[in-house]
C-alpha positions, 0 to 999 in steps of 0.5 A, a space after each residue: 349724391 342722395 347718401 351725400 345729403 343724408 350724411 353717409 359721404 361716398 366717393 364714386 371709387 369706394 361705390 365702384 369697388 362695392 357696386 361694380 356697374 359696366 359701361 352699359 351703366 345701370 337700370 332703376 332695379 339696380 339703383 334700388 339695389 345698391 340703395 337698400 344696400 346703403 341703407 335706404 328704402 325705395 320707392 319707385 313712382 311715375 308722376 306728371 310735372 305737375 306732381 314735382 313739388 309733392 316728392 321728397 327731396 333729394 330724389 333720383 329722376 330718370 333723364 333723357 331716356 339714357 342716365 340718371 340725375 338727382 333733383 336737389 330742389 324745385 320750385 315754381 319758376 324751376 328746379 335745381 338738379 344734379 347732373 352727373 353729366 355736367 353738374 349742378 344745374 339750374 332750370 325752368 320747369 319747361 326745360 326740365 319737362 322736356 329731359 324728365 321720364 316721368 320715372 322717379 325714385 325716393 329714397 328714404 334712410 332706414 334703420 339700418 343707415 349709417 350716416 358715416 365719411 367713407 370718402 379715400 383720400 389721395 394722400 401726397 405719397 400715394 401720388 410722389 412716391 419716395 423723392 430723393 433730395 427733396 428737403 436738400 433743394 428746398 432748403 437751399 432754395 428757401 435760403 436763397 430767396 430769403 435773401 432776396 426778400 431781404 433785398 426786397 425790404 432795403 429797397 424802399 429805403 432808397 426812396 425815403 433817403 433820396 427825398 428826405 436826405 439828397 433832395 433837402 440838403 442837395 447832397 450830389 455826393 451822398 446821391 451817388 453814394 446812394 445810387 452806386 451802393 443800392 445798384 450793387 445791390 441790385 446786382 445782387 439780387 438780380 443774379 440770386 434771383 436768376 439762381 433761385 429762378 433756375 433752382 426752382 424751374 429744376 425742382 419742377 421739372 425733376 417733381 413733374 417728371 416723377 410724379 408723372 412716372 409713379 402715376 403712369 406706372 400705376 395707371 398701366 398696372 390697372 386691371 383691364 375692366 378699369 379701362 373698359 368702363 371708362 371713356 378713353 377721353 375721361 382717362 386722358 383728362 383725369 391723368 392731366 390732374 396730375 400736372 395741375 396738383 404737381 404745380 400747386 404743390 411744388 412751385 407754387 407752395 414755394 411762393 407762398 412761403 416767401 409771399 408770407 415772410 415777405 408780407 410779415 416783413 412789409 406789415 411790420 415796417 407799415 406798423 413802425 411807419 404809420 400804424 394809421 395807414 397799415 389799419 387802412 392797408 390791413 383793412 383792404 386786405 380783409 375785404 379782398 380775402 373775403 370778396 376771394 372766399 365767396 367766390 370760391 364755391 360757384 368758380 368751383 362748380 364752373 371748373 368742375 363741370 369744365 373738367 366734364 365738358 371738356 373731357 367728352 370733348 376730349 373723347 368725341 375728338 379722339 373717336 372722330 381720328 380713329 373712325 376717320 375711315 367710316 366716317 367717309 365712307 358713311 359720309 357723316 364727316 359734317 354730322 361729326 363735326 356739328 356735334 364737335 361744335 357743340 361740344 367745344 361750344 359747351 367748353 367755352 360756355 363754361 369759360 365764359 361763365 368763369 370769365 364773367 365771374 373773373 371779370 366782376 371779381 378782378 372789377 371788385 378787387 380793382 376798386 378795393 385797393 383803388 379805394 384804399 390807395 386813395 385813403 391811404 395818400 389822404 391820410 399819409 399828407 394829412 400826416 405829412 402836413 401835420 409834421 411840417 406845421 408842428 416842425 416835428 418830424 413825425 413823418 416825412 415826404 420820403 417816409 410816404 413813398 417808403 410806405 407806399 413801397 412796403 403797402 404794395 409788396 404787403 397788399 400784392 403778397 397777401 393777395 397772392 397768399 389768398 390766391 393760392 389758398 384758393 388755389 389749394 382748396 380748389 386741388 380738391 377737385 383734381 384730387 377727386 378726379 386723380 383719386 380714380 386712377 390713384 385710389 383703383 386697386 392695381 392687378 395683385 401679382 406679387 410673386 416673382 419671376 418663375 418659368 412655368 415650363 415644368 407645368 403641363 400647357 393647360 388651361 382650367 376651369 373650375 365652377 366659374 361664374 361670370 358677370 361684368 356688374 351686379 344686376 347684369 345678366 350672367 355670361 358664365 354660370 358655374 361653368 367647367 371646361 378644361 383644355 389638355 396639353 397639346 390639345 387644339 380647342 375651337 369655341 364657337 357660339 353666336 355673337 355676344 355669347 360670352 366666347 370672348 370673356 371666357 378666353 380674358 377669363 383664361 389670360 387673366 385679364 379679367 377676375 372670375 366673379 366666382 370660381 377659379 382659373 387654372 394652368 397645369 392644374 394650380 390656380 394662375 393667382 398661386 401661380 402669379 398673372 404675369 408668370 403664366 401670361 409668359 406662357 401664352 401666346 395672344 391674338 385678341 380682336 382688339 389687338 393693336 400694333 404700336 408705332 415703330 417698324 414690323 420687326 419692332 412689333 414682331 419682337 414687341 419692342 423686345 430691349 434684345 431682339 432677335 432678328 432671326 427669330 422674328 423672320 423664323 415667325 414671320 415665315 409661319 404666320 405667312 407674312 415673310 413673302 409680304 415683307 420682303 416685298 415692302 421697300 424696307 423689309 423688316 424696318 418698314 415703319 408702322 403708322 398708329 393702330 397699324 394703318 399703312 397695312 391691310 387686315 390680313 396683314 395686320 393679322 399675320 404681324 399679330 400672330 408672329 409677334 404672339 409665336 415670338 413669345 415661344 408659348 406653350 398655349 396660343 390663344 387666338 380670337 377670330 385671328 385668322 378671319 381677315 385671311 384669304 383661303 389659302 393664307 388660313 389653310 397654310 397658318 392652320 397647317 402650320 400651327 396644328 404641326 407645332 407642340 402647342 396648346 391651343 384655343 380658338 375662338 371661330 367661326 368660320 367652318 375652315 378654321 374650326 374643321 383644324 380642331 380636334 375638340 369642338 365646343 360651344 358656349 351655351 346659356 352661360 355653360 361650355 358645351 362639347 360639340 366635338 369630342 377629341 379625335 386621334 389624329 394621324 402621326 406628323 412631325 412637329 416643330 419646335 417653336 423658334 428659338 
């Protein structure tokens, strides 16, 4: 914001790929890096309210103990800050007494600043991708509705033929005429607008259905520090924008182009009728445009922070379904439910304040056209007088109600014209929000499909250094640990130690900030990510199952499953026994997250679908802790007689007594604890085929 302010425009996209910053967000130090980074010099202060006014402005405030904003401008009645949680606000000092720390930081530009426009667009193809037919149906649906404005041009000719022709002369005949050849015509034009109406709704839904599918196929493309750093709310509403954008620049920019011809073609029948009242007409027009176009900015600012407030709606309700259980048992249900209440009332308190700014627009627009309308039948019977006194005919009783019709198509397509401009700047809002997930960088895997199975089962690394964002503590330092083919590997170490990362690391799931991963010896980026992930088989902690039956997710929704391999690893994860005693064996439905089944159960299902992949390497995290004794002794038995590499992250003393190498993680290195013991000859088993 403060960059923004001195010239150098940036968007949050282009400062998380330079300045990485995890979910934990950032301290002052931080922020004092990132700023000299840009060009700035910092100068950190503590100050009382009373020493506002004195700071150079824009400056960072450091608010309620938990984030930062940017205090725009200050006075003695209030300030203006920028919240990043909610937008522009604007408070009493009492009130901002009540958030301020009392911490302050200005920021000066040195010289070394460059003021510049580094914003990424969201360019249309990056979110349509290639559409097939589309110039096609647009120019037949364009075709279609051009001849339906022209029906939409005759149309008000009826009205001045009946008065001006029928009534004066009482002509029954040419009335019926009149009345039989324009019900023609509306039949006409009733059934091409069905067409066009049908064409139209097709085109949308056909744009929609693509336009969803490219973004969601680049949205699961995401590296997975994306969605760690992002509220699950925040991600729903962002993948929402797409629709907004879908409609605006589909069904909508179709409007608009017949909305332009038509009210070209009503102005100049205005103009060939009363070049007087098409001035007056003209005039209303100008001053709704310009009533429309002031309004824009704070009706923005108000969708903007909607968006925000809505999406931590958004997320405390999807928290408050998954934490259901804890909730009651902590018995916190009503402490939930209050802070939802103040969240959706925060939602409807920016409704309110878009209705109120609707209401006095709608209001101001109203008494535009009112006024208009009524200037222009004043002028149009004073015309209408003047031609009948003269017995000149000028302009006539029917010619009026002509006029009144094309004025009302001109002022209501011109509006809807004004309408949609704003709509289409206001796209930019979304466009922003979008450019999160457009503009992320997807996981680089280039390279085909190739079976890795020539390649030794081992896992490598070579000096890898790791943090999740700059200023952070390091989890890994320049660590080297190296897991042989057929070797059984426990990881230990206190929670928070890095155990966890360094096993992402291994899969892949996360980018060593330095250093290098291996498998059998290459590099997995020569390699390619999805190549080696085929070759491991996974039980993370976070590990859930999907909505589907236990064979589903045993198979992982596999499109050719194999029912006996997925009863062949059911049998030596321990959970066949479990299954055969549920009322539909391997089709007994699983609800979301897995509920309907217990923890040892989850577990087992979970290491049977990780052995359904027929893996050189298994990677386990804590995937035995929810088993009884029993359950765990048999798995590990199991597992230690299968041909497989494997790397377990424990910490029960039964789990880690299965391996032969022990080793910690120590102040960011990798310790060996246990070196690698013979063990006595015992059959192995093949995996599953």
């Amino acid at each position: 914001m403060v960059a923004s302010a001195h010239g150098l425009r940036l968007d949050l996209a282009e400062l998380r790929r330079r300045f990485p910053v995890s979910l934990k967000g950032a301290n002052l130090q931080q922020l004092m890096v990132h700023a000299a980074a840009l060009g700035f010099s910092s100068r950190p202060l503590r100050l009382e309210m009373s020493e506002l006014r004195q700071l150079q402005l824009p400056c960072v405030l450091h608010w309620d103990l938990n984030h930062f904003v940017v205090l725009k401008r200050v006075n003695r009645r209030g300030a203006v800050v920028l919240d990043p949680a909610v937008g522009e606000r604007r408070l009493p000092l009492a009130q901002v007494s009540r958030h301020f720390t009392g911490v302050a930081l200005e920021l000066f530009p040195n010289a070394t600043f460059q003021p510049a426009d580094q914003r990424q667009r969201l360019k249309l193809s990056q979110l349509t991708g290639r559409v097939r037919g589309l110039n096609r149906s647009l120019l037949q649906i364009l075709a279609v509705a051009l001849v339906l404005e022209l029906f939409a041009v005759v149309a008000p000719l009826f009205n001045q033929l009946v008065v001006d022709e029928v009534i004066t002369s009482h002509d029954a005949d040419l009335l019926t005429v009149l009345a039989l050849g324009f019900g023609l015509l509306l039949v006409a034009q009733t059934g091409i607008g069905l067409a066009r109406s049908w064409m139209v709704m097709v085109l949308g839904q056909t744009l929609s259905l693509q336009w969803l599918g490219n973004m969601f196929a680049h949205l699961v493309r995401l590296p997975l520090d994306y969605f760690e750093k992002r509220h699950l709310g925040d991600v729903v509403s962002r993948f929402g924008s797409v629709t907004a954008i879908q409609k605006t620049l589909t069904t909508n920019v179709i409007e608009a182009v017949l909305d332009g011809v038509m009210a070209l073609a009503a102005l100049t029948m205005m103009l060939l009728y009363a070049p007087q009242l098409a001035a007056v007409t003209v005039t209303a027009v100008l001053l709704y445009t310009l009533l429309r176009w002031a309004s824009y900015r704070p009706l923005r600012e108000a969708a903007a922070e909607r968006l925000v407030v809505a999406s931590r709606e958004n997320t405390h309700f999807l928290e408050t379904l998954r934490a259901i259980t804890p909730l009651k048992l902590f018995g916190r249900e009503e402490a939930r439910r209050a802070g939802w209440q103040n969240l959706i009332v925060d939602v409807q308190n920016r409704d309110v304040r878009t209705a109120r700014m609707n209401i006095g627009f709608a209001a101001a627009s109203t008494f535009i056209f009112g006024t208009e309308n009524l200037v222009v039948f004043w002028l149009g019977a004073r015309l209408v007088m003047q031609g009948q006194s003269t017995q000149a005919v000028a302009f006539t009783v029917g010619m009026m109600f002509a006029f009144a019709s094309y004025k009302g198509q001109f002022t209501s397509r011109v509006s809807a014209l004004v309408n949609y401009a704003i709509e289409l700047k206001m796209l930019s809002l979304h466009a922003e929000r979008l450019g999160d997930i457009a503009l992320t960088a997807p996981e680089t895997d280039e390279l085909p499909e190739s079976d890795l199975s020539h390649l030794p089962a081992s896992l490598e690394l070579r000096n890898v250094s790791f943090r999740y964002g700059e200023g952070e503590p390091w989890l890994l330092k320049n660590a080297n640990f190296k897991v042989e083919a057929g070797q059984s590997v426990a990881l230990t170490g206190p929670s928070g130690c890095g155990k966890t990362t360094l096993l992402k690391l291994m899969l892949g799931l996360l980018p060593p900030t330095e250093g290098e991963v291996l498998y059998g010896g290459v590099p997995i980026r020569q390699l390619g990510i999805a190549n080696v992930r085929r070759r491991i088989g996974t039980v993370m902690q976070e590990d859930v199952l999907l909505t589907g039956s236990l064979a589903d997710n045993i198979s992982f929704f596999d499109p050719r499953p194999s029912s006996q391999r997925a009863e062949v690893c059911a049998r030596l994860a321990q959970l066949h026994a479990d299954i055969m005693k549920m009322p539909m064996g391997y089709h007994t439905l699983v609800g979301d997250l897995g509920s309907g089944l217990s923890g040892g159960q989850k577990q087992r299902l979970l290491l049977a679908r990780a052995l359904y992949k027929q893996p050189s390497v298994l990677a386990l995290d804590e995937a035995t802790s929810h088993l009884d004794a029993g359950n765990e002794r048999a798995v590990t038995l199991t597992l230690g007689g299968m041909r497989l590499t494997r790397l377990v992250i424990a910490h029960r003393p039964e789990t880690i007594a299965g391996a032969q190498r022990v080793v910690q993680i120590r102040d960011g290195q990798v310790a060996e604890l246990m070196q690698a013991v013979p063990r006595p000859a015992q059959p192995t088993a093949p995996m599953p085929a």
